[in-house]
VOBA-1610 file (N, C-alpha, C; in pm, whole numbers, padded with zeros to 5 digits, always signed):
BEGIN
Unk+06015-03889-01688Unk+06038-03799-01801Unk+06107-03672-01751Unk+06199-03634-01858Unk+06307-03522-01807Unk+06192-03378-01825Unk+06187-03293-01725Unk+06146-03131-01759Unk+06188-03057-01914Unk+06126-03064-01949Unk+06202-02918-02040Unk+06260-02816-02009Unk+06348-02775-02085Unk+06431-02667-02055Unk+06350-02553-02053Unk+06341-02409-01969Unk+06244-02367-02017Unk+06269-02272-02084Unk+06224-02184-02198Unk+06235-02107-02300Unk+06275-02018-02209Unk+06389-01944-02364Unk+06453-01826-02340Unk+06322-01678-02305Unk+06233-01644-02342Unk+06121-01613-02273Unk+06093-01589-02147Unk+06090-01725-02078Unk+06030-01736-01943Unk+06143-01734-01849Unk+06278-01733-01923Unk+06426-01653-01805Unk+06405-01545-01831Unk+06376-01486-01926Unk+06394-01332-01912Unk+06253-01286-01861Unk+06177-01314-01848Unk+06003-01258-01715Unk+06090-01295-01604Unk+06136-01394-01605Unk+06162-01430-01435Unk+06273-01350-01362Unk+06310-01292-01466Unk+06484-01228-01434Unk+06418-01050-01425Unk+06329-01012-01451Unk+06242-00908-01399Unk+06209-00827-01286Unk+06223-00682-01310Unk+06193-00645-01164Unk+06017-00596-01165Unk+05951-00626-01083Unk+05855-00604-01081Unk+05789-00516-00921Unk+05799-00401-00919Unk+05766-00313-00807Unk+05645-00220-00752Unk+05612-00243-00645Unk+05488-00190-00665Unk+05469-00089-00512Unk+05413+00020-00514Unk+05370+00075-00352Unk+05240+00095-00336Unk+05180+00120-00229Unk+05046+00129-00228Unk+05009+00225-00109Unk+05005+00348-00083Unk+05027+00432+00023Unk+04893+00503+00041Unk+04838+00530+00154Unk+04726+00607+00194Unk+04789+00681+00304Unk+04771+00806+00280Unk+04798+00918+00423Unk+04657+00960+00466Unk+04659+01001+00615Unk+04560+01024+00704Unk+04576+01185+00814Unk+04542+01257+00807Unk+04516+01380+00853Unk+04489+01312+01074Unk+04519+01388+01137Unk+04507+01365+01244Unk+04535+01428+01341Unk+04535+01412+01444Unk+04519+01546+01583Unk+04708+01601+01584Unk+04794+01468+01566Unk+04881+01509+01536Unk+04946+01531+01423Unk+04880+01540+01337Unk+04986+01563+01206Unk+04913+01474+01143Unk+04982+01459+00975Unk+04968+01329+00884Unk+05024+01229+00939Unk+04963+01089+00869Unk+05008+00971+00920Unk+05000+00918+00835Unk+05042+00831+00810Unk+05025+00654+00783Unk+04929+00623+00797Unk+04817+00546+00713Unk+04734+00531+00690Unk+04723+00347+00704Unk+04813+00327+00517Unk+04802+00196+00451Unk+04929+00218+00444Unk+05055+00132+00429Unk+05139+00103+00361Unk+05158-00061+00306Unk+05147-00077+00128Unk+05162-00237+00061Unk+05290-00169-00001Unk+05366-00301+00006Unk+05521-00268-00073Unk+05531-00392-00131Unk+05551-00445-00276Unk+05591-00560-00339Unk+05710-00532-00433Unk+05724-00637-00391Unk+05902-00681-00492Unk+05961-00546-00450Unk+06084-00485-00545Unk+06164-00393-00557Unk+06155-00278-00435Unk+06038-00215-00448Unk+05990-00118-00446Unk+05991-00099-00270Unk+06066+00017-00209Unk+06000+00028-00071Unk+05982+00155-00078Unk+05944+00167+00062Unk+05896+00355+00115Unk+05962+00330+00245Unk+06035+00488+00274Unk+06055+00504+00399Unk+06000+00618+00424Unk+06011+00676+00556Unk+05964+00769+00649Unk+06036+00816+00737Unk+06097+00940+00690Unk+06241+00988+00776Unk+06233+01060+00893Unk+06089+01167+00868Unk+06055+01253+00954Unk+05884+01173+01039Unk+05864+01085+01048Unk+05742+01026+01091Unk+05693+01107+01183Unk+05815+01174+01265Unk+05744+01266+01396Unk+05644+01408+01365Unk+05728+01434+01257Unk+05693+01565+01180Unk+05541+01597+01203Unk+05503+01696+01303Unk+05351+01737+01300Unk+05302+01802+01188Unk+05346+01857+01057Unk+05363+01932+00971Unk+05303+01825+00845Unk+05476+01810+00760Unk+05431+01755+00589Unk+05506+01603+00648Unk+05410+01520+00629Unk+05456+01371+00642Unk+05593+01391+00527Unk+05731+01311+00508Unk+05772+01267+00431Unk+05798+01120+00372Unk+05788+01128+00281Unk+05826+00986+00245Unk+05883+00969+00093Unk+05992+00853+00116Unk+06140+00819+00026Unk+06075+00687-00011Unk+06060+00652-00188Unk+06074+00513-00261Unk+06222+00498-00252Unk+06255+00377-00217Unk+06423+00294-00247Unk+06365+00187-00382Unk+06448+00212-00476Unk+06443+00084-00567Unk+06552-00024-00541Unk+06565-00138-00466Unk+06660-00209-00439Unk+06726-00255-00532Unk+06667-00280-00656Unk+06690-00301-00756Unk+06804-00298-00814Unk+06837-00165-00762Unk+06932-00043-00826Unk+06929+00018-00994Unk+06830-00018-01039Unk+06782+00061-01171Unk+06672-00008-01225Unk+06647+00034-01370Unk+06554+00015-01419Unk+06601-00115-01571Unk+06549-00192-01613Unk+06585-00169-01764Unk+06457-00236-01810Unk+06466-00287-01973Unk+06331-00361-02040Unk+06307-00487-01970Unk+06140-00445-01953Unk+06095-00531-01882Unk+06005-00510-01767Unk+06098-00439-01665Unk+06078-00398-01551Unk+05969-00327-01543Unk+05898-00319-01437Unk+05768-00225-01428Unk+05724-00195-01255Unk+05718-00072-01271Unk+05670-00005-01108Unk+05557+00051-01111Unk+05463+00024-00990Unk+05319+00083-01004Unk+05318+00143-00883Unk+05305+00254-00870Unk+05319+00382-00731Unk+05147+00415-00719Unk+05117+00369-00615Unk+04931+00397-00565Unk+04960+00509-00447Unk+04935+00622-00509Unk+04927+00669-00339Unk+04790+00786-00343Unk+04760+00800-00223Unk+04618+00843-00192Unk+04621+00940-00054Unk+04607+01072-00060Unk+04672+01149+00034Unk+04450+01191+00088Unk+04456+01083+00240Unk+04338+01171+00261Unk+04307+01351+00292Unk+04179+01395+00330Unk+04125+01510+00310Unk+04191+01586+00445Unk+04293+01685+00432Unk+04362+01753+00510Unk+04480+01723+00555Unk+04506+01550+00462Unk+04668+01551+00481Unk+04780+01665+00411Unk+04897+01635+00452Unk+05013+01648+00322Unk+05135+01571+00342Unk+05142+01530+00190Unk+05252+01428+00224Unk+05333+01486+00093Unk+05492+01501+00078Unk+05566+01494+00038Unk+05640+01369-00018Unk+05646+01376-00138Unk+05735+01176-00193Unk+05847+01253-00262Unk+05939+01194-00262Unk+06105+01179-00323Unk+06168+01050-00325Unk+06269+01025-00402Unk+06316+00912-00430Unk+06470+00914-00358Unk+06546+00818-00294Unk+06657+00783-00259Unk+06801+00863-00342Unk+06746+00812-00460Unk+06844+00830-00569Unk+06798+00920-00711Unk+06863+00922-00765Unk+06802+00933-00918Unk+06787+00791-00965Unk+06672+00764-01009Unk+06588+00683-01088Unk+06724+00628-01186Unk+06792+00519-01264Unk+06873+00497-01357Unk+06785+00410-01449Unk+06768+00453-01583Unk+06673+00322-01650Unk+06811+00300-01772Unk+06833+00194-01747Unk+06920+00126-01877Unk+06851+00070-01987Unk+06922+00062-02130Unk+06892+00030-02265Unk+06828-00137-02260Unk+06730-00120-02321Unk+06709-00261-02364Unk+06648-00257-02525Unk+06706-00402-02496Unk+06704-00530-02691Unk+06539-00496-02723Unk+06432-00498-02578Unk+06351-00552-02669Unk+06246-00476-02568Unk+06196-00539-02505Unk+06051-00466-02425Unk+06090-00329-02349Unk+06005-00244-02313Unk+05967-00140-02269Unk+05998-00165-02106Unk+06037-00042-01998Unk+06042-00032-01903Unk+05917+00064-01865Unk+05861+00000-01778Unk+05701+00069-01729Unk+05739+00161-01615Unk+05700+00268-01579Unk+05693+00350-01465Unk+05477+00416-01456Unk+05456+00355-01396Unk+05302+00387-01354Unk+05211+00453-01258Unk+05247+00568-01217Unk+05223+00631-01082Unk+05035+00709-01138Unk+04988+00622-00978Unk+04829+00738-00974Unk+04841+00798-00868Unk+04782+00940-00854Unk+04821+01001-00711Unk+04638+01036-00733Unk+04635+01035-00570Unk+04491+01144-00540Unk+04491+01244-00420Unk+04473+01296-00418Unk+04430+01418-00335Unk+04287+01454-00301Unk+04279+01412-00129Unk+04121+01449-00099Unk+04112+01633-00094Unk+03989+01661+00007Unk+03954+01770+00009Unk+04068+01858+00104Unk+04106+01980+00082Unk+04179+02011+00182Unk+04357+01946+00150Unk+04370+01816+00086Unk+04510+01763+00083Unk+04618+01816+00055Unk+04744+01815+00049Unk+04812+01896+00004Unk+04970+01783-00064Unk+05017+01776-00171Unk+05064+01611-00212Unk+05230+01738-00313Unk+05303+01689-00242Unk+05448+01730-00317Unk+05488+01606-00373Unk+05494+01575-00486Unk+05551+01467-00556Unk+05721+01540-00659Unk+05824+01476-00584Unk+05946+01545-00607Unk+06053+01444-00636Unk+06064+01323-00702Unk+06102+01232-00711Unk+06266+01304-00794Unk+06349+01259-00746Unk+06507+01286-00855Unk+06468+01245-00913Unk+06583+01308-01036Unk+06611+01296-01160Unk+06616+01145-01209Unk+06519+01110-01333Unk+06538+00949-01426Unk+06672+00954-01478Unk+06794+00922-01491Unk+06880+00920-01588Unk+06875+00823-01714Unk+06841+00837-01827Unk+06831+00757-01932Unk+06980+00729-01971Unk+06985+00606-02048Unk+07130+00522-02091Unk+07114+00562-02250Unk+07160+00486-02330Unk+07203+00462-02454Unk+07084+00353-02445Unk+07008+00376-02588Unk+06919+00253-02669Unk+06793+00233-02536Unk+06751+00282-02409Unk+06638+00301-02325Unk+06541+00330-02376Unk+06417+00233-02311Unk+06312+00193-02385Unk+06192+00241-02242Unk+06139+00379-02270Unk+06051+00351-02110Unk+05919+00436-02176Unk+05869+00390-02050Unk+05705+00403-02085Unk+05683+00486-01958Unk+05631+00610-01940Unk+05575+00685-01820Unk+05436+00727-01838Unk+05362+00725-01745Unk+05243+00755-01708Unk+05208+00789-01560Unk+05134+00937-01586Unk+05061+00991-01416Unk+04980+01033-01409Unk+04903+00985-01386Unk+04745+01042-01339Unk+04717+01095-01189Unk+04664+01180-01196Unk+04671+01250-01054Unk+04460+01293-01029Unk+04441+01236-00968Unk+04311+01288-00903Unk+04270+01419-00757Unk+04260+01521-00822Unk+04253+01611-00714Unk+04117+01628-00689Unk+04090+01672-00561Unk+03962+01737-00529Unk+03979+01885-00536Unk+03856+01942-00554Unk+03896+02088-00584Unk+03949+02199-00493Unk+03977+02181-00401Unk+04059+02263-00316Unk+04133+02168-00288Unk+04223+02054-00316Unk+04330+02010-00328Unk+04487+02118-00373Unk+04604+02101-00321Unk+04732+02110-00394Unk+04797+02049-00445Unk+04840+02079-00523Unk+04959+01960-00564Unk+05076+02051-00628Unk+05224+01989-00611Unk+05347+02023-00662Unk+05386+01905-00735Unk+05424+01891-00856Unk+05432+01769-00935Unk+05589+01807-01008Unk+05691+01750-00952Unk+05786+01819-01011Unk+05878+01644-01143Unk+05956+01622-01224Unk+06001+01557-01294Unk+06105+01571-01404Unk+06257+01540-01350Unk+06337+01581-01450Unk+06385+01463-01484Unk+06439+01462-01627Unk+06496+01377-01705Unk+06603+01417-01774Unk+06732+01315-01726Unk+06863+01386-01782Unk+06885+01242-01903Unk+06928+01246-02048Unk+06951+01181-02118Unk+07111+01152-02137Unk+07178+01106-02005Unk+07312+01038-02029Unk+07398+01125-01980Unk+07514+01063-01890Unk+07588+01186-01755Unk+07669+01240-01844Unk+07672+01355-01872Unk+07792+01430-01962Unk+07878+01422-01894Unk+07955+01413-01772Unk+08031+01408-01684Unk+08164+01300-01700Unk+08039+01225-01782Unk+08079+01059-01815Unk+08102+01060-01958Unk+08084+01180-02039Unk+08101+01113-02179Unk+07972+01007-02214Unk+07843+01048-02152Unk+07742+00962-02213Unk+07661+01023-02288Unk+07577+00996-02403Unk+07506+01053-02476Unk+07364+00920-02518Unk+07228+00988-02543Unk+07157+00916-02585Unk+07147+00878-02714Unk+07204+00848-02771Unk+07217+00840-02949Unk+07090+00809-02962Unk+07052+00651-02942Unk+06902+00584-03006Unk+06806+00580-02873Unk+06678+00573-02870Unk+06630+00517-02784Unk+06517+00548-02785Unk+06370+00503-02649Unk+06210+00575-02683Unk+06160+00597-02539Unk+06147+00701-02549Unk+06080+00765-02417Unk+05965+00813-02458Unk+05848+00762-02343Unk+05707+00797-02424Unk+05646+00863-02263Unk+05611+00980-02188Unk+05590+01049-02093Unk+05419+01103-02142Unk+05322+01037-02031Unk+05208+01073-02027Unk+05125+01113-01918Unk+05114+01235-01884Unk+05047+01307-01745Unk+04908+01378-01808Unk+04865+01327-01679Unk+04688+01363-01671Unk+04637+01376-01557Unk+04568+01487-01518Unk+04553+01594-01392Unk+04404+01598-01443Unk+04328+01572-01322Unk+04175+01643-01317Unk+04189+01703-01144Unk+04112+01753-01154Unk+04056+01851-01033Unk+03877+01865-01048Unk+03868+01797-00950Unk+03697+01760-00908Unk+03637+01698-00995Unk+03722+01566-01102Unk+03637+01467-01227Unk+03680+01574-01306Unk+03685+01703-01330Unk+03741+01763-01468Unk+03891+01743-01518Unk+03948+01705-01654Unk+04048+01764-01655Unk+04124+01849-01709Unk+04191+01890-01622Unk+04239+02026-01647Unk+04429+02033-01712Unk+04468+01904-01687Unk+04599+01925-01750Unk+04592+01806-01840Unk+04687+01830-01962Unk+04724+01662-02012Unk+04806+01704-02147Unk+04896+01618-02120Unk+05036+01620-02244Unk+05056+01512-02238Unk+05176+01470-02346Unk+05176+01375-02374Unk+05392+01405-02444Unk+05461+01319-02394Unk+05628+01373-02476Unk+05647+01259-02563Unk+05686+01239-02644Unk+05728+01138-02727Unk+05913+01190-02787Unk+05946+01088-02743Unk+06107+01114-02814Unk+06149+00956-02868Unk+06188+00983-02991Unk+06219+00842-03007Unk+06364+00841-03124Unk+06400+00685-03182Unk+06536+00657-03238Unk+06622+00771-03229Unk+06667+00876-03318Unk+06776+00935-03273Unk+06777+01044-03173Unk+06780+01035-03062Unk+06718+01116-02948Unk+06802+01245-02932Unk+06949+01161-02967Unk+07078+01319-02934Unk+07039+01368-03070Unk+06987+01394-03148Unk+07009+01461-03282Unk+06882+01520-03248Unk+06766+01481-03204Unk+06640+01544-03175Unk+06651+01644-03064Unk+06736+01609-02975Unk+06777+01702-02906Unk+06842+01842-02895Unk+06930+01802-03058Unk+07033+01929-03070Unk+06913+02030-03115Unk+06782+01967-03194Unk+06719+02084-03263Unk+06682+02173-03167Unk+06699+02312-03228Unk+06659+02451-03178Unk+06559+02420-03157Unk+06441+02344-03218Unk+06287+02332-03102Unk+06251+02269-03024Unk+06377+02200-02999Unk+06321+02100-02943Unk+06388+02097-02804Unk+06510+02091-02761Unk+06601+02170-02597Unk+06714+02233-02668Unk+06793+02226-02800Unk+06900+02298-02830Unk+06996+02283-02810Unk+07015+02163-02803Unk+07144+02133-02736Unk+07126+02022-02587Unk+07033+02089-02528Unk+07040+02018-02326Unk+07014+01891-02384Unk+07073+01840-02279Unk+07071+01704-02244Unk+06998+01680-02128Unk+06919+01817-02068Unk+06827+01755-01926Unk+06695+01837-01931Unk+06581+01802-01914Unk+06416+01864-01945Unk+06390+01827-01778Unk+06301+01929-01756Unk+06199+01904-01643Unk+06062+01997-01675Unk+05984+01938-01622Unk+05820+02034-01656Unk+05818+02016-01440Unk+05774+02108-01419Unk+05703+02164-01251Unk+05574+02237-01289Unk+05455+02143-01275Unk+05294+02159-01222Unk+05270+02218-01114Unk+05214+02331-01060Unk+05159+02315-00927Unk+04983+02372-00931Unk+04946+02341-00861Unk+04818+02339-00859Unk+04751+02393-00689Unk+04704+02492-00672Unk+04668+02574-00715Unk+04797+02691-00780Unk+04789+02749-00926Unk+04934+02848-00954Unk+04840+02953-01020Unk+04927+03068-00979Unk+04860+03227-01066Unk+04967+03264-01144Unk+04958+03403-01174Unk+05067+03504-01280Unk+05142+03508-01170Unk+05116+03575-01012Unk+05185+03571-00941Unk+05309+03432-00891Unk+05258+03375-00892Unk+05369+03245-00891Unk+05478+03193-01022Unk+05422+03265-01189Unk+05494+03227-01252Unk+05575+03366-01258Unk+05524+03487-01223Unk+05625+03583-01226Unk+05769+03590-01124Unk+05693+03522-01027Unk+05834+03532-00930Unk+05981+03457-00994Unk+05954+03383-01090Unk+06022+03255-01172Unk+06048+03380-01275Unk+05960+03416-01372Unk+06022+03503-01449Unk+06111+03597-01430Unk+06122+03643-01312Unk+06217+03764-01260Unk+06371+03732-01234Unk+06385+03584-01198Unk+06537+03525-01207Unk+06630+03577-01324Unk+06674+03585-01278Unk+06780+03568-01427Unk+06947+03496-01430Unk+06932+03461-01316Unk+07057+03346-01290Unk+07026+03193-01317Unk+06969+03184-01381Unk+06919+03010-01411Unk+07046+02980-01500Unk+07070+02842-01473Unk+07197+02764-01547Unk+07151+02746-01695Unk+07053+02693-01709Unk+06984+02673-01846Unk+06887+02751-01886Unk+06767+02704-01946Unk+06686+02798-01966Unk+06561+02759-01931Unk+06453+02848-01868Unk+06319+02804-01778Unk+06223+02900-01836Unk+06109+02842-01828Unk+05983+02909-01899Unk+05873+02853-01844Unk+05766+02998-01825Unk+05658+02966-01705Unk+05553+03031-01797Unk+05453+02962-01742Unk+05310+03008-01763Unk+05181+03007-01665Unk+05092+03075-01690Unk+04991+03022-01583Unk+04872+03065-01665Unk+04759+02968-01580Unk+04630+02957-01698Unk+04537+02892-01591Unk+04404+02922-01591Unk+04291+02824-01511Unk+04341+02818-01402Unk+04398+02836-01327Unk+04400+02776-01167Unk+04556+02736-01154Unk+04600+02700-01272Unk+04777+02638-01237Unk+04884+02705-01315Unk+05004+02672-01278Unk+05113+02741-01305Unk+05214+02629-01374Unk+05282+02616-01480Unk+05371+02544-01531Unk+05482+02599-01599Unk+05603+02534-01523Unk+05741+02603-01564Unk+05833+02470-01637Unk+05886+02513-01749Unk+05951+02413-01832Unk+06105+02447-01856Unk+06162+02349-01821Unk+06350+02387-01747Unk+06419+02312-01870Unk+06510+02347-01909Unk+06658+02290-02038Unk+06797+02320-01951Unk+06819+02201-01953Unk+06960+02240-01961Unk+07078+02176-01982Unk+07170+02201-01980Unk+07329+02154-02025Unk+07309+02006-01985Unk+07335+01997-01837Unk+07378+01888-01776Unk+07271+01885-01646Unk+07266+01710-01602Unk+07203+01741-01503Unk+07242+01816-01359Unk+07325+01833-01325Unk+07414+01935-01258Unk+07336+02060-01235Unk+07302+02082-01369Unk+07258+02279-01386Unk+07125+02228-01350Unk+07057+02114-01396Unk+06919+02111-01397Unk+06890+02097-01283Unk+06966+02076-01184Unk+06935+02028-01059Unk+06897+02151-00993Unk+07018+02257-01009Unk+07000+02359-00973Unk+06910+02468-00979Unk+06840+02416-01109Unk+06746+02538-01181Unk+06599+02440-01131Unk+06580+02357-01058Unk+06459+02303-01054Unk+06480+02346-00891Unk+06559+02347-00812Unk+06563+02401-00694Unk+06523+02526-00639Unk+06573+02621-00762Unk+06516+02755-00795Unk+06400+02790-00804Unk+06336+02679-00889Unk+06219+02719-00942Unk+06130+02664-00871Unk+06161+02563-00799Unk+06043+02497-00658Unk+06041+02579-00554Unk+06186+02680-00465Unk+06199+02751-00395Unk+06098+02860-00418Unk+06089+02965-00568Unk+05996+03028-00609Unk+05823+03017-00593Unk+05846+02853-00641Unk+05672+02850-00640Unk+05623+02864-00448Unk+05738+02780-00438Unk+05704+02803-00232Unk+05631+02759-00125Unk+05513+02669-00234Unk+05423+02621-00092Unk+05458+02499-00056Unk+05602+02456-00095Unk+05659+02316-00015Unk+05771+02306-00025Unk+05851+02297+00091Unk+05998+02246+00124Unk+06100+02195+00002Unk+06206+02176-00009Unk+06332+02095-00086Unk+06310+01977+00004Unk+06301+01889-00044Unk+06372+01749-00011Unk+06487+01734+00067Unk+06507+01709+00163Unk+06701+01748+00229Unk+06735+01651+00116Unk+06681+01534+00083Unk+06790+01408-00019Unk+06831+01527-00127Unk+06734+01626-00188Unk+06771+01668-00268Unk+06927+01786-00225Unk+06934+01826-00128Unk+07036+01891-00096Unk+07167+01840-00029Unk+07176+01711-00018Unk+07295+01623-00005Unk+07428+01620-00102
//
């Protein structure tokens, strides 16, 4: 008996990227280390500075080379008590439009006692008709740090791209010692460039970033307030223990620039060199 053909369905699961990391850092006589590293499908980590007695670094590559419906990445990482590890991405993130299912992005971070965790990943670039799903949960201990930085540019103006339709659904959640202390939630959906032009909503930009850091005072959001050369426009606050600055702008170009600014300001962790290439 002949096989069946198999449903249009089960080519498109199989035609899927499915990526996953699984990282533990370790505090030690010399520096952070390497702990655990699991890497499946897509998804790798490198380690540029391994020697580094200082802030471990480490780079996700999506081999992939983008994102679209379907696809799904699950980022585990776990920074033990007196590490610090720094994460950035290769590239900017690209998630393309899809017909039908959702593109997953799933990151949990933790932070032991003492840890110190820069999460600085480039810019997502969204396409036309992009369908993604974000979620981050971050577990700190209470004298933990964290720098949580995330920009999103909606289509290269450079290129004549624009997001007309599409659904971006962005969900972050921060505790510090089982409490939590941060949590939002972005929803943008069908006409995204028209939601965009509104005055309440970026005004025009085509690029958003929010920068968390934890521990943040008045002092850390004032040093940010005192700029006045930003490409777009940036807005800080501080409350309970942390500091949050929220960036607009034109193009990702400017945004790049104004999140450089505003990480340089907060100060208790390096630029990325990828980011200065």
């Amino acid at each position: 008996m002949l096989a069946s053909a198999p449903a249009d369905s089960e080519i498109f699961a199989g035609n899927r990227s499915i990526g996953g990391i699984s990282l533990s850092i370790a505090a030690g006589a010399g520096g952070s280390r390497r702990e655990r590293v699991r890497e499946e499908g897509a998804l790798r980590v490198r380690f540029p500075n391994a020697a580094s007695r200082d802030i471990l670094e480490a780079v996700t590559v999506n081999t992939a080379g983008g994102m679209t419906g379907g696809d799904r990445f699950d980022i585990d990482i776990a920074v033990g008590a007196g590490a610090k590890l720094m994460m950035t991405t290769a590239a900017a993130e690209k998630i393309y439009r899809s017909l039908g299912p959702d593109t997953e992005i799933n990151v949990r971070l933790k932070v032991g006692a003492g840890g110190s965790l820069a999460w600085l990943p480039q810019e997502a670039i969204l396409f036309d008709q992009v369908r993604l799903r974000r979620s981050i949960e971050v577990d700190l201990a209470p004298d933990a740090s964290l720098l949580l930085a995330e920009g999103v540019v909606f289509g290269r103006s450079a290129m004549g791209e624009k997001v007309a339709q599409g659904r971006f659904f962005d969900r972050w959640r921060v505790r510090r010692g089982g409490r939590l202390v941060f949590a939002e939630s972005l929803r943008l959906d069908h006409a995204i460039a028209e939601r965009l032009a509104q005055r309440a909503v970026a005004g025009g930009g085509v690029a958003i970033a929010s920068v968390l850091t934890i521990p943040g005072d008045e002092t850390a959001a004032a040093s940010i307030a005192a700029k006045d050369n930003f490409a777009g426009e940036v807005g800080v606050s501080a409350w309970n223990g942390l500091a949050l600055a929220r960036l607009v702008a034109p193009d990702g170009a400017a945004l790049r620039r104004d999140l450089i600014a505003v990480l340089t300001a907060f100060g208790n962790m390096p630029i990325p060199r990828l980011w200065l290439n």
